[in-house]
Residue, then its C-alpha position, 0 to 999 in steps of 0.5 A: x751589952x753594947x756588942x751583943x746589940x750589934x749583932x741583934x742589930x745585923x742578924x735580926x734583918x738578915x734573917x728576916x730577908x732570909x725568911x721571907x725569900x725562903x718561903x717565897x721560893x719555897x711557895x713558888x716551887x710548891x705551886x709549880x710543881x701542883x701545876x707541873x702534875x695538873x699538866x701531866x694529867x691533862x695530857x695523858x688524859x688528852x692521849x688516853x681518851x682517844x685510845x678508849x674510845x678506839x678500843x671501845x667502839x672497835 
């Protein structure tokens, strides 16, 4: 009994460490990404619109 306590002993704080960074990294990417696609859009938007109005009143 004693060794498999020693193991739970390692493996339990190295896995939570490993948890807890993945879902850090993991919401950090997510968000980045969310924020990367609201860029884009707002600079097609930037370039877009003249370009309408352009067409629109020529």
């Amino acid at each position: 009994m004693d060794p498999i306590f020693e193991i739970v002993k390692i493996l339990l704080p190295s896995a939570i460490v490993f948890l807890t960074a993945y879902y850090l990294v993991k919401n950090f990417l997510d968000h980045d990404s969310r924020k990367r696609v609201v860029d884009l859009k707002l600079a097609n938007q930037t370039v877009i619109t003249p370009i309408r109005h352009k067409h629109m009143s020529g």
